[in-house]
C-alpha positions as CSV (number, residue, x, y, z in Angstrom):
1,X,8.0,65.5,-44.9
2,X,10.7,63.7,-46.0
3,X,13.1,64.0,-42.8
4,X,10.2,62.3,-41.0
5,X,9.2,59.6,-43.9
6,X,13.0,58.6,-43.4
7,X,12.9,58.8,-39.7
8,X,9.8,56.1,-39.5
9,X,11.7,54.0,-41.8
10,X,14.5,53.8,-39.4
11,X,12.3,53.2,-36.4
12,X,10.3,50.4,-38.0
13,X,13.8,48.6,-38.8
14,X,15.1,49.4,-34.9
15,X,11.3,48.0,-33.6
16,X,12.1,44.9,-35.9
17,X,15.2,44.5,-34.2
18,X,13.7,44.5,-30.8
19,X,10.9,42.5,-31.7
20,X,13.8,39.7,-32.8
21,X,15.1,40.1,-29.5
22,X,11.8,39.6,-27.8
23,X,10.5,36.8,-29.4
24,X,13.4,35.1,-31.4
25,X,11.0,31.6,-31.1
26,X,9.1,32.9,-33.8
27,X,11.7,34.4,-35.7
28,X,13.9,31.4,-36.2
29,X,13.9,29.1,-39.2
30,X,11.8,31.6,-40.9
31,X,12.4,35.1,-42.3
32,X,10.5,38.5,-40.9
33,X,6.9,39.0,-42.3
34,X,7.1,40.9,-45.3
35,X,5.0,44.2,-43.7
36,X,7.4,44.2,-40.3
37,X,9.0,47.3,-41.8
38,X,6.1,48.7,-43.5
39,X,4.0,49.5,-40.7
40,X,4.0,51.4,-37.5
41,X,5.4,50.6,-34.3
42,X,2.4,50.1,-31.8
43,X,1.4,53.4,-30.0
44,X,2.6,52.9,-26.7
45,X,6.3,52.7,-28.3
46,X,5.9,56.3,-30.0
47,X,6.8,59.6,-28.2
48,X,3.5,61.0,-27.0
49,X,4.1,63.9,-28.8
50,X,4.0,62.2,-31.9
51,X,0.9,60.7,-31.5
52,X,-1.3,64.0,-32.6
53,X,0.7,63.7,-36.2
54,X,-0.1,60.0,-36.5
55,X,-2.4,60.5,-39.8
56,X,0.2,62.9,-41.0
57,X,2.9,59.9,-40.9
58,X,0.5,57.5,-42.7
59,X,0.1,60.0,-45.0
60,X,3.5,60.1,-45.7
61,X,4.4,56.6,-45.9
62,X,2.4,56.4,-48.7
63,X,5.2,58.4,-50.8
64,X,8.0,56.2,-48.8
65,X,9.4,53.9,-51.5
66,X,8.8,50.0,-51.7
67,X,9.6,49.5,-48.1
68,X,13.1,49.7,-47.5
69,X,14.0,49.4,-44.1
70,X,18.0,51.0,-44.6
71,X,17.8,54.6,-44.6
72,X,18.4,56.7,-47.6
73,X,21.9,58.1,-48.6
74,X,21.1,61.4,-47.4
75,X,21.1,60.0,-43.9
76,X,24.4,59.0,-44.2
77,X,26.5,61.7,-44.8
78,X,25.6,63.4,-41.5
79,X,23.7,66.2,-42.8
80,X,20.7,65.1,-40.2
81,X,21.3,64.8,-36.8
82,X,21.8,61.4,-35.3
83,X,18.0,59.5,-35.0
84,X,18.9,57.9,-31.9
85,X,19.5,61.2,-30.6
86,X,15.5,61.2,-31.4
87,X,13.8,58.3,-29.8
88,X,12.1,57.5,-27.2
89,X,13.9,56.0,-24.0
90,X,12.0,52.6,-24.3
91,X,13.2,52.5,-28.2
92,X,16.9,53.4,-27.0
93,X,16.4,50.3,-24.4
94,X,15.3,48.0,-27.2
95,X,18.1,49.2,-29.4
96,X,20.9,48.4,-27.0
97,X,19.3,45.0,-26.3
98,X,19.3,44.0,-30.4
99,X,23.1,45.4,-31.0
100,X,24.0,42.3,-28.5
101,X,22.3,40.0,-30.6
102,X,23.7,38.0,-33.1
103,X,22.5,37.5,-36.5
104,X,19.2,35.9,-36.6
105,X,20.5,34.4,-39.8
106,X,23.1,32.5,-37.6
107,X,23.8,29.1,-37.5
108,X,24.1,29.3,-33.7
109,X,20.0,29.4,-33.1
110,X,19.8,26.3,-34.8
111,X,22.0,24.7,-33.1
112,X,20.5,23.5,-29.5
113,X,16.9,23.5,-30.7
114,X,16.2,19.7,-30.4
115,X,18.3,17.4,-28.0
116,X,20.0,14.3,-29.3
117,X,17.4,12.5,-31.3
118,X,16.8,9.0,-30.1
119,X,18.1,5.9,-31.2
120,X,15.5,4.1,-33.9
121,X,14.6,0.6,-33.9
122,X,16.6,-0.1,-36.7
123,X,19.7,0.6,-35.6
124,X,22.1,-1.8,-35.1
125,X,23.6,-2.8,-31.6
126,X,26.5,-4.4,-30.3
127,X,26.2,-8.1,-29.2
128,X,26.9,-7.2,-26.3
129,X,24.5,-4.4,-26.0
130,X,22.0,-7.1,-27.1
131,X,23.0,-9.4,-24.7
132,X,21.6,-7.4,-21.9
133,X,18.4,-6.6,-23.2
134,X,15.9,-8.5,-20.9
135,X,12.1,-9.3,-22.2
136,X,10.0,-9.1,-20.4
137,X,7.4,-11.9,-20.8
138,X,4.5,-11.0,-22.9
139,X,0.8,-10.8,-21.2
140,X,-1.6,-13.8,-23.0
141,X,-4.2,-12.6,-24.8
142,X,-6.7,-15.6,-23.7
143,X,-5.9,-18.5,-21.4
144,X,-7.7,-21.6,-19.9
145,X,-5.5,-21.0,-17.0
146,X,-4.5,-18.6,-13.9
147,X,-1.1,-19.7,-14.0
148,X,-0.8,-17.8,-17.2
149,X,-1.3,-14.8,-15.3
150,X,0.7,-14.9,-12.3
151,X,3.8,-12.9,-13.1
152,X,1.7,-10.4,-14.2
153,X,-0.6,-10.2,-11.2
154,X,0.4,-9.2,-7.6
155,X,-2.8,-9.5,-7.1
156,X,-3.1,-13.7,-8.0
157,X,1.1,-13.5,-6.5
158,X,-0.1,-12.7,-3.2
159,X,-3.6,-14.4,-3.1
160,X,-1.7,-17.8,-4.3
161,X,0.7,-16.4,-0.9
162,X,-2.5,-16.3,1.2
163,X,-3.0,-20.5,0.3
164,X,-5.3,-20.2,-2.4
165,X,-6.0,-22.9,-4.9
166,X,-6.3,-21.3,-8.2
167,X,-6.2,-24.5,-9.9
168,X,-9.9,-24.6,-8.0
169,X,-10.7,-21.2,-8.4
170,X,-11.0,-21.5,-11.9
171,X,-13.5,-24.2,-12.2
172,X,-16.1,-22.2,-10.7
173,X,-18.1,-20.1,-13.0
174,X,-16.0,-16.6,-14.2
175,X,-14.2,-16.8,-10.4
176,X,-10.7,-16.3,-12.8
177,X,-12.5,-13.5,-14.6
178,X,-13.4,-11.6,-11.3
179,X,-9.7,-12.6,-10.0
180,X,-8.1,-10.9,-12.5
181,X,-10.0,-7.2,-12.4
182,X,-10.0,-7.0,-8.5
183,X,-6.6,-5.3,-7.3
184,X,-5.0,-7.0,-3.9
185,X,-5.1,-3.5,-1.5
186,X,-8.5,-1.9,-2.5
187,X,-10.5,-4.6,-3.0
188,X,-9.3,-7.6,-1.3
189,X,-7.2,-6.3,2.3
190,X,-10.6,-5.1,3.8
191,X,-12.5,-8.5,3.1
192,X,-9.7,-10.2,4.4
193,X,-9.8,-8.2,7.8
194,X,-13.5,-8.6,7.8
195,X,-13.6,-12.2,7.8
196,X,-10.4,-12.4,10.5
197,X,-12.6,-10.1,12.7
198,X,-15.4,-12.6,12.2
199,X,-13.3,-15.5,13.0
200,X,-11.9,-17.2,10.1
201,X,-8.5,-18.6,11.3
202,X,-5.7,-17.3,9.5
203,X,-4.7,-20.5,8.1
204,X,-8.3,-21.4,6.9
205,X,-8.7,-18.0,4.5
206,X,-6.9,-19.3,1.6
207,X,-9.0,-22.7,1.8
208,X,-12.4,-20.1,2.2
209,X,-11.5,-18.3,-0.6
210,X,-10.5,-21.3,-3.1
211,X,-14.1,-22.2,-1.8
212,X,-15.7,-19.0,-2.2
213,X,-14.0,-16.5,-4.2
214,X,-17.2,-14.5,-5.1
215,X,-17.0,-12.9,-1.3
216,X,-14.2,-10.6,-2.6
217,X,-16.9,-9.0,-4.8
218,X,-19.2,-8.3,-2.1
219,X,-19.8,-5.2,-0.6
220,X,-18.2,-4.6,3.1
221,X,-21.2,-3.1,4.6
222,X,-23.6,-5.9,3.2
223,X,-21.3,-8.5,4.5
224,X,-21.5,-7.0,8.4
225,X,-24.8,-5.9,7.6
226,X,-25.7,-9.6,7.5
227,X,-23.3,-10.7,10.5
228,X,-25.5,-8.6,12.5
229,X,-28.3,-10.4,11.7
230,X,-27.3,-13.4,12.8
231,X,-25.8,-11.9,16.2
232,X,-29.6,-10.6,16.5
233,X,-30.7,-13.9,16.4
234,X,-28.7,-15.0,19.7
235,X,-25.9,-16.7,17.3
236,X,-22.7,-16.1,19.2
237,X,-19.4,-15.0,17.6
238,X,-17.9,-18.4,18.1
239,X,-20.9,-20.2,16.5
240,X,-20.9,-17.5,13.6
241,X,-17.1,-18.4,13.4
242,X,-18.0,-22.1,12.8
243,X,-20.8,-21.1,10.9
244,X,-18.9,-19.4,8.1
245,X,-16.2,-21.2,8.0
246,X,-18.1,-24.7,7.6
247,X,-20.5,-22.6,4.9
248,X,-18.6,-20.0,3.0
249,X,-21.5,-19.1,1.1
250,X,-23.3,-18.0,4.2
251,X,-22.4,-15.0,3.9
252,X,-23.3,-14.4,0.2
253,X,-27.0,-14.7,1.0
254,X,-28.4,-11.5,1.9
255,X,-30.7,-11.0,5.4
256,X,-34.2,-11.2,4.0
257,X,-32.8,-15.2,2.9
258,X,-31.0,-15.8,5.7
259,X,-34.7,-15.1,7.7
260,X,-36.8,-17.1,5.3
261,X,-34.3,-20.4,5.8
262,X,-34.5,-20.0,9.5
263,X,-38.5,-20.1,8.9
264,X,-38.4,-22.9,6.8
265,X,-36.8,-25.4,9.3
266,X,-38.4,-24.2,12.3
267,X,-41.9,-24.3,10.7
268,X,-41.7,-27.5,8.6
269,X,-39.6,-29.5,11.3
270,X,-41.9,-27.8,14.2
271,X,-38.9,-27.0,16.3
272,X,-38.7,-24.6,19.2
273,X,-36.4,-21.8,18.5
274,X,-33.3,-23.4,19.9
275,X,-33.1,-26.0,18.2
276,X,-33.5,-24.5,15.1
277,X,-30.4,-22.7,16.2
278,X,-28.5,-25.9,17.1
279,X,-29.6,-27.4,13.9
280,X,-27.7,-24.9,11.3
281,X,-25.0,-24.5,14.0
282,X,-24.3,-28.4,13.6
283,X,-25.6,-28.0,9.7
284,X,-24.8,-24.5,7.8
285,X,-25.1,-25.9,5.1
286,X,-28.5,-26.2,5.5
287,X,-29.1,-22.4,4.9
288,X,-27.1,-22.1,2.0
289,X,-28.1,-25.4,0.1
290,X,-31.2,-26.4,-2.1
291,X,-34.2,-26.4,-0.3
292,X,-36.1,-28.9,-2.7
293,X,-33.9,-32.0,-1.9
294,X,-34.7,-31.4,1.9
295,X,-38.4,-31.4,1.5
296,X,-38.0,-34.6,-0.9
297,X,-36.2,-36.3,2.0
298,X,-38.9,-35.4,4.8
299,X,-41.7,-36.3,2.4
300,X,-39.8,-39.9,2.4
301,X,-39.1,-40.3,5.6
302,X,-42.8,-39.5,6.6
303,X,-44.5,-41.2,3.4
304,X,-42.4,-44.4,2.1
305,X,-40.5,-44.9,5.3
306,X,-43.7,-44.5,7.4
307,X,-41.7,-42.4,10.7
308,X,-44.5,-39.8,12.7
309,X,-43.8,-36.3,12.6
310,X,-42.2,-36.2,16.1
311,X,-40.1,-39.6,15.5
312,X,-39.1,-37.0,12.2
313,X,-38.3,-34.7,14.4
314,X,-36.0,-36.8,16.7
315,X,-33.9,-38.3,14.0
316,X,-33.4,-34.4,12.0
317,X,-32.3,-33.2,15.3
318,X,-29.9,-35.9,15.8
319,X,-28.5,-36.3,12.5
320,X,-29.4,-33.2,10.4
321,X,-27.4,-34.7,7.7
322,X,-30.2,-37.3,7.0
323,X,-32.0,-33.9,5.4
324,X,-29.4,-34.1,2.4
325,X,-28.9,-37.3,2.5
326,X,-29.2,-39.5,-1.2
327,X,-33.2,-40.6,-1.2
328,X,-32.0,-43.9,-2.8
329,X,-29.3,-44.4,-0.2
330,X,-31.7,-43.2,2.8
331,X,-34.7,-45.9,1.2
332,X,-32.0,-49.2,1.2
333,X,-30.4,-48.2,4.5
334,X,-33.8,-48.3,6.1
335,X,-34.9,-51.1,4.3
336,X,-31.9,-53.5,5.3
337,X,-32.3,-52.2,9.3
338,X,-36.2,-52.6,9.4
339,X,-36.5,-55.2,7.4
340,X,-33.7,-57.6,7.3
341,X,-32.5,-57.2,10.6
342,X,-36.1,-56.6,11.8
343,X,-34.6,-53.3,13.7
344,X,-38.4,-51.5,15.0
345,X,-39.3,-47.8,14.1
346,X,-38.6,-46.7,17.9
347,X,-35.2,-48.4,17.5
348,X,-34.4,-46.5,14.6
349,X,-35.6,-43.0,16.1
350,X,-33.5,-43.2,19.1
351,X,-30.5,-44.6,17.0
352,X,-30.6,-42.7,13.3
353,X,-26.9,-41.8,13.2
354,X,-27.4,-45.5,11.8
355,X,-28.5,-44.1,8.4
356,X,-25.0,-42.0,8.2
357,X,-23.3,-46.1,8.1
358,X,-22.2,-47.1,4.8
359,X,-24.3,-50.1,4.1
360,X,-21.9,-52.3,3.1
361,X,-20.6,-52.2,6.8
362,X,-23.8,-52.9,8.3
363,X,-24.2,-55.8,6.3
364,X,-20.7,-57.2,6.7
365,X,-20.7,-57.2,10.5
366,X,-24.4,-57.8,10.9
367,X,-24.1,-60.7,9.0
368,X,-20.7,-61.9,11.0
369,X,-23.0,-61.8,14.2
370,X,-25.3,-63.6,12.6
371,X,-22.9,-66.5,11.8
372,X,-21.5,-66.4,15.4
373,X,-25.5,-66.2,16.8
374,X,-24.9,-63.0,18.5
375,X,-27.0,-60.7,16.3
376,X,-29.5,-59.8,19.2
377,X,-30.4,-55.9,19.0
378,X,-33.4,-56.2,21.6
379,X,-32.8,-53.9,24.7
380,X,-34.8,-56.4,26.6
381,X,-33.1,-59.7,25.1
382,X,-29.4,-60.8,26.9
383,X,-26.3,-60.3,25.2
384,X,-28.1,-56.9,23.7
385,X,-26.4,-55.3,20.7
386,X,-27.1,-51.4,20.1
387,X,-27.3,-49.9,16.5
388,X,-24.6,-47.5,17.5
389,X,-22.1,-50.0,18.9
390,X,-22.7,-51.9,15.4
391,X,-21.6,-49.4,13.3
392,X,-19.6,-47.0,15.7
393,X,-16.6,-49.3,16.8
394,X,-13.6,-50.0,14.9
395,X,-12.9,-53.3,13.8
396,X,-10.6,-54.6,16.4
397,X,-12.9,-53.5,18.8
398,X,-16.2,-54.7,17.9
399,X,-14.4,-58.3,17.5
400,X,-12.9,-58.7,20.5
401,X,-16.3,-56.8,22.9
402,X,-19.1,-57.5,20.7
403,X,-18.5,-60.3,18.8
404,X,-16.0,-61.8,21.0
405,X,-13.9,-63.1,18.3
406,X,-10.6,-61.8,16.7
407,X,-9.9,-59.8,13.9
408,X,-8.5,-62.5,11.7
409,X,-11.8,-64.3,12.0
410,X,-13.6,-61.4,10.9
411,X,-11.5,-61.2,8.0
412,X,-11.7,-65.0,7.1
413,X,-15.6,-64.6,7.2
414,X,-15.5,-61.5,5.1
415,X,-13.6,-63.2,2.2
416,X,-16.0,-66.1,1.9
417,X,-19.0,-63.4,1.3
């Protein structure tokens, strides 16, 4: 019993050994668990034909003293044979590997556990090292202003590239905002290509987007989604060129609007459907602007101004701009023309690109006629002035073929007004 209490003894220190070996990460900085010695080694590193003893050895542990792992004095005067001579291959492998160990004790593991430890903050530099320390500049926190965020942004970098405005941009409501959280390659390149396939010059995209900046939010297949519409509606691609690039919020409103503004002029103008087309084609804007200013204009010109429906018809046509033209402007235009200068409803209908004249020009050169007696605008009367020669014609030309008189007369008369 006592030959093989001192036997496991020895074996429990040799199995500590090549448990060092084969994980010295857990070993180091600490000492061994206090029972490494005091137990068994697992079964698979016992000689099978120890195994059927097993309870025998824990038996005999029990009268092992304290749990010295060095083997008794007995052992080492040679009176028992060699223990190595006992174990197990394995076991002999593991020895051979922990006599090339060194001392777990050692210095040496401690020594390339951590790499150089990095500088701190607080250490202190050269001047020269300090000198070539670049900063970068620091992001703003809030701003009133792009510009702020330029350096910081390919995104703004390149868009400010393209030609747009940003000093514009961010006067529209949160267009800086949506700037700043759209990146240039996802989000941007493909609206870019969408509207150069459409037929947006490439010198006119930075003016569209400083105009409309919201586009770049819109989704792709939305935008072509409503392109299509309009090429359903016989709209060519060099009309839906001009189109969107006279109205860059066209394409912001989606198909079912697009539809119901067609409907509204056609219907409330009773237009056939190709002039309704020519209409938005010379006017865009029209579908993208307030409809409530347009119906105060043709309640105006039909009420207060007293034109029929089909004279209304024949002066929107014509001049589509008179539709969002300034009520007040559009009431003391007419009244100077009909009134004043006696100029008949008929007159008016087959001449309205009058009511696009400043008025102060139509007074001015209707009242230098006037002083020369050639203000005559009857077709049917000699020396027969038309409304669109009156306001039409530079000055040096309507002196010298309409009021036969030279420019420094003109100017003469105008400074005794």
């Amino acid at each position: 019993m006592a030959l093989w209490a001192r036997q496991v003894s020895r074996w429990c220190c040799l199995l500590k050994t090549a448990r060092a070996a084969e994980f010295p990460g857990r070993l180091r900085g600490r000492s061994a668990p206090p029972g490494l010695c005091r137990g068994f080694a697992p079964l698979a590193l016992l000689p099978s034909r120890d195994l059927d003893v097993l309870p025998w050895r824990l038996q005999a542990r029990r009268h092992v003293s304290g749990g010295s792992c060095s083997p008794p004095d007995s052992a080492k005067d040679g009176s028992f044979s060699s223990p190595e001579s006992n174990l197990p291959s394995p076991v002999k492998q593991e020895q051979a590997k922990a006599e090339t160990l060194p001392d777990l004790n050692a210095k040496i593991l401690y020594e390339d556990w951590d790499d150089v430890p990095p500088s701190s903050a607080l250490e202190e530099i050269s001047e020269e090292e300090a000198m070539q320390i670049i900063a970068e500049p620091l992001l703003p926190l809030q701003s009133s202003t792009l510009r702020d965020y330029v350096d910081h942004s390919e995104t703004l970098a390149k868009l400010v590239h393209l030609g747009v405005d940003l000093s514009q941009v961010e006067k529209r409501q949160k267009a800086g905002q949506l700037l700043l959280t759209l990146d240039f390659e996802k989000d941007i390149r493909k609206i870019l290509l969408f509207l150069k396939d459409v037929g947006v010059e490439d010198n006119q995209l930075g003016l569209f987007l400083t105009k409309n900046p919201y586009i770049l939010a819109e989704d792709l297949e939305a935008l072509e989604t409503r392109v299509a519409y309009l090429k359903s509606k016989k709209f060519g691609k060099a009309e839906i060129a001009q189109m969107v690039s006279r109205a860059p919020y066209l394409l912001l409103f989606s198909v079912e609007r697009l539809d119901n503004r067609l409907g509204f002029f056609k219907n409330e103008l009773g237009l056939s459907v190709k002039k309704t087309k020519d209409l938005v084609i010379r006017l865009p804007r029209l579908l993208t602007g307030k409809l409530e200013p347009v119906k105060e204009n043709l309640q105006v010109c039909q009420v207060e101004l007293g034109f029929q429906r089909n004279e209304i018809q024949q002066i929107v046509f014509k001049t589509p701009k008179i539709l969002t033209a300034s009520k007040k402007r559009l009431k003391q235009t007419f009244d100077y023309l009909h009134n004043i200068m006696g100029i008949p409803h008929h007159m008016l209908t087959r001449f309205p690109q009058v009511f696009n004249s400043k008025l102060l020009r139509i007074k001015e050169r209707h009242m230098f006629l006037t002083f020369l007696g050639r203000a005559q605008y009857d077709p049917a009367q000699p020396s027969y002035i038309s409304l669109d020669q009156l306001v039409s014609l530079p000055d040096e030309v309507f002196c010298t073929e309409i009021a036969k008189a030279s420019t420094q007369d003109f100017e003469k008369f105008l400074k005794t007004l």
